[in-house]
Backbone atoms as SQL, in Angstrom:
CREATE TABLE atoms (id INTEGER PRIMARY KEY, chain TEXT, resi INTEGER, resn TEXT, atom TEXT, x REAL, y REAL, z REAL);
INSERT INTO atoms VALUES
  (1, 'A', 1, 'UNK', 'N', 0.847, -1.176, 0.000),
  (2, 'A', 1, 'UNK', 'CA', 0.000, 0.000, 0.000),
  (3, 'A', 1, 'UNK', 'C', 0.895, 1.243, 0.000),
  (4, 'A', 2, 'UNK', 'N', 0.746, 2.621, -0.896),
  (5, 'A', 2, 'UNK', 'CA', 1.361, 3.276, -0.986),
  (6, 'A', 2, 'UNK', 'C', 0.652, 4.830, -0.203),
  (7, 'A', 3, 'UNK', 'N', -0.672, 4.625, 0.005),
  (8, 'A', 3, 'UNK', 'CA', -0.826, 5.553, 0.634),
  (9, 'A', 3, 'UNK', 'C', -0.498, 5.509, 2.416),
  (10, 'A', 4, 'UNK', 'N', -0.553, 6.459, 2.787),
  (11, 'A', 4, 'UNK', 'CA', -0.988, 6.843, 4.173),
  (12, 'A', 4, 'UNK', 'C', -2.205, 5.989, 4.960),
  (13, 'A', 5, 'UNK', 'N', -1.674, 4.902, 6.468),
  (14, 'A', 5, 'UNK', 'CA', -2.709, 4.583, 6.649),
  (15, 'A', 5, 'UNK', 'C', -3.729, 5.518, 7.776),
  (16, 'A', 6, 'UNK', 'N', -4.878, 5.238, 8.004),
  (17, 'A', 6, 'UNK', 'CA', -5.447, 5.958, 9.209),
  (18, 'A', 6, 'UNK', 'C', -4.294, 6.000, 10.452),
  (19, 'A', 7, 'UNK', 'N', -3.944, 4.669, 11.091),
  (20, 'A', 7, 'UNK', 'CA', -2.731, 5.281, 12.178),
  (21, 'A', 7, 'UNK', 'C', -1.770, 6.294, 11.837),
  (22, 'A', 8, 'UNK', 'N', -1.147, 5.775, 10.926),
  (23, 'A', 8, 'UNK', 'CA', 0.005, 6.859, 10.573),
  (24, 'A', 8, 'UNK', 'C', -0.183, 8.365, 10.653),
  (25, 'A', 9, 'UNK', 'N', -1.772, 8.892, 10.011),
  (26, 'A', 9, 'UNK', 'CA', -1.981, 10.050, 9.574),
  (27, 'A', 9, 'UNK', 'C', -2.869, 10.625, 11.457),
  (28, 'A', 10, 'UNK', 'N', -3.102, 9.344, 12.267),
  (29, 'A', 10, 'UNK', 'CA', -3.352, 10.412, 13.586),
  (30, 'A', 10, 'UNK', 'C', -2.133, 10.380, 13.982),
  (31, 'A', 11, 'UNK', 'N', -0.533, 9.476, 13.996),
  (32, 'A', 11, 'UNK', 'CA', 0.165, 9.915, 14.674),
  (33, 'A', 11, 'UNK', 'C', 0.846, 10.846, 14.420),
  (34, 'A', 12, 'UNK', 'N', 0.688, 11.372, 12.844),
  (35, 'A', 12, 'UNK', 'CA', 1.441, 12.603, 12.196),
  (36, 'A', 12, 'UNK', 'C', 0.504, 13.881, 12.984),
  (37, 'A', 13, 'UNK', 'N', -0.756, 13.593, 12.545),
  (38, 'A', 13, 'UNK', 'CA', -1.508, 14.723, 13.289),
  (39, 'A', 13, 'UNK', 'C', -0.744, 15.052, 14.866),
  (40, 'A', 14, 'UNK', 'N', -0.881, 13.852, 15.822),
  (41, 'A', 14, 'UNK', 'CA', -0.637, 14.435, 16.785),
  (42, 'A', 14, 'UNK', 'C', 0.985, 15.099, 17.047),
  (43, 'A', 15, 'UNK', 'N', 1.902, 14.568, 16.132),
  (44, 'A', 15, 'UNK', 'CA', 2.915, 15.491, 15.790),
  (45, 'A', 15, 'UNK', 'C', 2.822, 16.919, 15.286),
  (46, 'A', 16, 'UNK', 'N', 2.061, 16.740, 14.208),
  (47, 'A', 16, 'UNK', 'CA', 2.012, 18.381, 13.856),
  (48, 'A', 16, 'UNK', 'C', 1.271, 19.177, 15.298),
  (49, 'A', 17, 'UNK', 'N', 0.157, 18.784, 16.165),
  (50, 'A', 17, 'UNK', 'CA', -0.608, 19.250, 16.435),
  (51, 'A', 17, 'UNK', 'C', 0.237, 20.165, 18.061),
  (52, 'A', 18, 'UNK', 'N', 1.385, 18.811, 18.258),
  (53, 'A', 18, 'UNK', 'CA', 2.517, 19.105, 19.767),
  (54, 'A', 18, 'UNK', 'C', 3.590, 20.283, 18.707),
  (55, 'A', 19, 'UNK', 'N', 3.997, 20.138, 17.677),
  (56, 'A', 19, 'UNK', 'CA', 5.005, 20.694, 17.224),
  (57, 'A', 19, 'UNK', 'C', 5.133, 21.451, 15.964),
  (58, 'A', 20, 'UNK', 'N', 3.311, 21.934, 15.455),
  (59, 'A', 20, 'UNK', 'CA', 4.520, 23.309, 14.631),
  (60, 'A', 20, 'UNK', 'C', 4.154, 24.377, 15.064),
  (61, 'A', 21, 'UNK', 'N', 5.051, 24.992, 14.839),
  (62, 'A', 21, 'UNK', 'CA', 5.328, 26.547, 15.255),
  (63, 'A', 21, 'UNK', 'C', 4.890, 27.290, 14.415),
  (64, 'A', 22, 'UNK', 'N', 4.014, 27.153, 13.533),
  (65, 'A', 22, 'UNK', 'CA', 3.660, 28.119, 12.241),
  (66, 'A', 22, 'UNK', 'C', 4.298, 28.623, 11.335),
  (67, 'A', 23, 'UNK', 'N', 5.495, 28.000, 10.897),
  (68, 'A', 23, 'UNK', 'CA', 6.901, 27.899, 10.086),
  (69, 'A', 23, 'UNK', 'C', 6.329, 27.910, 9.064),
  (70, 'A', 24, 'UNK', 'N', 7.028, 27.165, 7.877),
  (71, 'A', 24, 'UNK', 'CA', 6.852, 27.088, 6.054),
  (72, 'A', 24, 'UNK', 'C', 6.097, 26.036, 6.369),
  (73, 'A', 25, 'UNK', 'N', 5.280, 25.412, 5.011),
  (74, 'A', 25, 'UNK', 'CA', 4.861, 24.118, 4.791),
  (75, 'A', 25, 'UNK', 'C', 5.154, 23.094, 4.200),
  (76, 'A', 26, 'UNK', 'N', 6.832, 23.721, 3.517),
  (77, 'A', 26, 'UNK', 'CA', 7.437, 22.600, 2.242),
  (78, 'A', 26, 'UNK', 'C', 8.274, 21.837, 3.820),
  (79, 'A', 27, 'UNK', 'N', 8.840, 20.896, 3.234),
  (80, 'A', 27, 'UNK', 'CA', 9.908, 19.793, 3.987),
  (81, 'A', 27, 'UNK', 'C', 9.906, 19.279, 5.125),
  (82, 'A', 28, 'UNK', 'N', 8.401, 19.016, 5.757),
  (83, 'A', 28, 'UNK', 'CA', 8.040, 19.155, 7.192),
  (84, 'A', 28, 'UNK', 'C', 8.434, 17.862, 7.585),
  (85, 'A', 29, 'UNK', 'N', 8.784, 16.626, 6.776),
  (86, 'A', 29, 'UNK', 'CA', 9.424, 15.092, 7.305),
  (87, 'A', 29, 'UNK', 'C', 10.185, 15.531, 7.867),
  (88, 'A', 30, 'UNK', 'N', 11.265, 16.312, 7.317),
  (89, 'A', 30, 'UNK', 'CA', 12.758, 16.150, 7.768),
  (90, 'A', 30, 'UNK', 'C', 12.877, 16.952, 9.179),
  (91, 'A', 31, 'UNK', 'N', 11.248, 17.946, 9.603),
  (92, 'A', 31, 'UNK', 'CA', 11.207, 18.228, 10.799),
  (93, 'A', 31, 'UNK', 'C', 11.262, 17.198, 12.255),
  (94, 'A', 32, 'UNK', 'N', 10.525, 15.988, 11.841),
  (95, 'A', 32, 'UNK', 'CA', 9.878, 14.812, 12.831),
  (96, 'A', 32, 'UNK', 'C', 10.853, 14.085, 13.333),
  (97, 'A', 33, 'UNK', 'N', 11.025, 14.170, 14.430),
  (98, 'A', 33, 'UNK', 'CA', 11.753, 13.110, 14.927),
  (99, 'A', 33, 'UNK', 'C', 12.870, 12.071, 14.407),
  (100, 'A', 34, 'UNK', 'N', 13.658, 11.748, 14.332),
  (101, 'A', 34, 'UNK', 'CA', 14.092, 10.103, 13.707),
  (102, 'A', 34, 'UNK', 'C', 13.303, 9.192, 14.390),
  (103, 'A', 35, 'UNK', 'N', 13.336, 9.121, 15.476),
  (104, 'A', 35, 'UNK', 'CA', 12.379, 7.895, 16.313),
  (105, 'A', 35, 'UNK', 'C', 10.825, 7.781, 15.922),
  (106, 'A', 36, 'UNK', 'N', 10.683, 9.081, 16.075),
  (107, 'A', 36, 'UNK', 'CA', 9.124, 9.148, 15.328),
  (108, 'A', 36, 'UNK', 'C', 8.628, 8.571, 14.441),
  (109, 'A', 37, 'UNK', 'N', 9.557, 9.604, 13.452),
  (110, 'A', 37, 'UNK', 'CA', 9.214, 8.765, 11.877),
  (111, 'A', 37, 'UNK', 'C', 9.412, 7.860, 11.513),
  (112, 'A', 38, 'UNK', 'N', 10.684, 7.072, 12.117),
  (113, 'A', 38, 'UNK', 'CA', 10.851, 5.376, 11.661),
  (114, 'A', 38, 'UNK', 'C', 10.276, 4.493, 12.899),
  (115, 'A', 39, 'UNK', 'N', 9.645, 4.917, 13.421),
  (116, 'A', 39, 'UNK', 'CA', 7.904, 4.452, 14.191),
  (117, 'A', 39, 'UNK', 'C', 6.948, 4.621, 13.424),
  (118, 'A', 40, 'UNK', 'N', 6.287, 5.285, 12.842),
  (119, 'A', 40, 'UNK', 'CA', 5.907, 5.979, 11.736),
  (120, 'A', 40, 'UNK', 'C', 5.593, 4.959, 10.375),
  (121, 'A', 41, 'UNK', 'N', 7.046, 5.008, 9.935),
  (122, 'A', 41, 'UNK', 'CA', 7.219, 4.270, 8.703),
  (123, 'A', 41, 'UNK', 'C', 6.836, 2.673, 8.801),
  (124, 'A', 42, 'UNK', 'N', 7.627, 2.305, 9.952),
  (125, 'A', 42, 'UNK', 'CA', 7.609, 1.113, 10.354),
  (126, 'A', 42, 'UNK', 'C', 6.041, 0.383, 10.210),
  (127, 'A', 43, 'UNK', 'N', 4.841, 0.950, 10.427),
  (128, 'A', 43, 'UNK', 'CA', 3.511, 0.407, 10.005),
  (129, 'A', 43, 'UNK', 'C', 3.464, 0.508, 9.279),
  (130, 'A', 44, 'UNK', 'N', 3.564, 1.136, 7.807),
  (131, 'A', 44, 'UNK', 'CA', 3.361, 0.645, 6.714),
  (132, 'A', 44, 'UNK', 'C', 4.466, 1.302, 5.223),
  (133, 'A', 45, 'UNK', 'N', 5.184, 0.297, 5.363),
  (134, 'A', 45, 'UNK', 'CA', 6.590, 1.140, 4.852),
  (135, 'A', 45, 'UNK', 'C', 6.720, 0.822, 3.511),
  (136, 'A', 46, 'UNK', 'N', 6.588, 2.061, 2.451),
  (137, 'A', 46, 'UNK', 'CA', 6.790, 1.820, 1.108),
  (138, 'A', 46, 'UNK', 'C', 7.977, 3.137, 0.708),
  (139, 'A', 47, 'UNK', 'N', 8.410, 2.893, -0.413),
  (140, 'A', 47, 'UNK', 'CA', 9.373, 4.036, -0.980),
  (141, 'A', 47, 'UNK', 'C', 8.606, 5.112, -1.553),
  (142, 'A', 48, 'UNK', 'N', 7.642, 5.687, -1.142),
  (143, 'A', 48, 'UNK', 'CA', 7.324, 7.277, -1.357),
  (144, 'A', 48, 'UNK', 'C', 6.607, 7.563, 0.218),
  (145, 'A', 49, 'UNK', 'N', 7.119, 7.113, 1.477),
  (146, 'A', 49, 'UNK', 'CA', 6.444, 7.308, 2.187),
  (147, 'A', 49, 'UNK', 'C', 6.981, 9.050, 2.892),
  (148, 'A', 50, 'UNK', 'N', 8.365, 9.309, 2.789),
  (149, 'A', 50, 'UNK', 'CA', 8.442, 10.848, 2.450),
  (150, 'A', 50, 'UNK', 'C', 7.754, 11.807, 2.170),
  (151, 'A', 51, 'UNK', 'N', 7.626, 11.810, 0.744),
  (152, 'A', 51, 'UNK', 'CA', 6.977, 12.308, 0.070),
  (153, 'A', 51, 'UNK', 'C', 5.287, 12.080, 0.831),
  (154, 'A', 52, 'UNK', 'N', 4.520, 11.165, 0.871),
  (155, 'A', 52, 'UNK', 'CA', 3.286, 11.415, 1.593),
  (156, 'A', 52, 'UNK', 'C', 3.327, 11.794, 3.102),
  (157, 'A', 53, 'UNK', 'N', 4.337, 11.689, 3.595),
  (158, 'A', 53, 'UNK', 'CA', 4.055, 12.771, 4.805),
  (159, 'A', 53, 'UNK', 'C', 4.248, 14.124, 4.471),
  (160, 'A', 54, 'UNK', 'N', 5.133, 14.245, 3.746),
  (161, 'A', 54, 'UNK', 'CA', 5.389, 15.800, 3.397),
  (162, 'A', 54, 'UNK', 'C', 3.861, 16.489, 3.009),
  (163, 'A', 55, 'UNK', 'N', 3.382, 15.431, 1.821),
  (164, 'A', 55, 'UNK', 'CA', 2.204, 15.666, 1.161),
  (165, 'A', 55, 'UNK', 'C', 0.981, 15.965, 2.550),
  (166, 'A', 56, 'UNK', 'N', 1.050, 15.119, 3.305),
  (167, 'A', 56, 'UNK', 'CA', -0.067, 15.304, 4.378),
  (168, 'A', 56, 'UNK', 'C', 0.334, 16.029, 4.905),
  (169, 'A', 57, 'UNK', 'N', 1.263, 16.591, 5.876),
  (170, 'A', 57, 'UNK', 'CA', 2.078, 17.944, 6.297),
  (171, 'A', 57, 'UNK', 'C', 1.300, 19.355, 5.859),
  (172, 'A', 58, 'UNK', 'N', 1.735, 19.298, 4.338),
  (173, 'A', 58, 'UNK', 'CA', 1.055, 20.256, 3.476),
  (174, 'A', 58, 'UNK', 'C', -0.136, 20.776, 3.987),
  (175, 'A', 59, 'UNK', 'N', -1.045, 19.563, 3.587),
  (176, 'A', 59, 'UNK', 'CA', -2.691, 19.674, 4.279),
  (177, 'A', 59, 'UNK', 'C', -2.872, 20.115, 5.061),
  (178, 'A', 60, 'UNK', 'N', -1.963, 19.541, 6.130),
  (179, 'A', 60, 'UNK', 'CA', -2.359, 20.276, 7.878),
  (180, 'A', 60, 'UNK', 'C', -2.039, 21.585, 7.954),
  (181, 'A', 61, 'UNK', 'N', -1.046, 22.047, 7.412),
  (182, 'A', 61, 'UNK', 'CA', -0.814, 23.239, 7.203),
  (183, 'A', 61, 'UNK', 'C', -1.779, 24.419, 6.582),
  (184, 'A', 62, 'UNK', 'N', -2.348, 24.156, 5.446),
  (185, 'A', 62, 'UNK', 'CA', -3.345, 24.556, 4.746),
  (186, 'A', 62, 'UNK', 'C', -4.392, 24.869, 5.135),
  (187, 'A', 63, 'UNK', 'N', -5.035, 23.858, 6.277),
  (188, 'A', 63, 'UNK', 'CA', -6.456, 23.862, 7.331),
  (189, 'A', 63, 'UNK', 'C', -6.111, 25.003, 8.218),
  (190, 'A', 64, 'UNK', 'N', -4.758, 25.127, 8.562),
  (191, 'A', 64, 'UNK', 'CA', -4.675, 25.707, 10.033),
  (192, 'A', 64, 'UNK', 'C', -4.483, 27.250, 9.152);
């Protein structure tokens, strides 16, 4: 599966939700944790999973 699953996207939420500061909205993976994100990845791990957090990042950003 290459998308984002429901866990992944509440534990990103509750990342964005403890930690942004109202910064930019491009490159927000490389903000998260290492532990996080390869917690994160680790449920459902494909090679664009970067890129769809970044992509969901975006979103959250956008709402707020």
């Amino acid at each position: 599966m290459r998308e984002l699953t429901k866990k992944q996207k509440t534990m990103l939420k509750d990342w964005f939700d403890k930690n942004y500061d109202g910064g930019g909205m491009f490159n927000m993976a490389k903000k998260i944790d290492i532990e996080i994100y390869n917690k994160i990845d680790s449920i459902n791990p494909c090679e664009i999973f970067y890129q769809n957090v970044n992509h969901y990042m975006e979103e959250l950003v956008s709402e707020k």
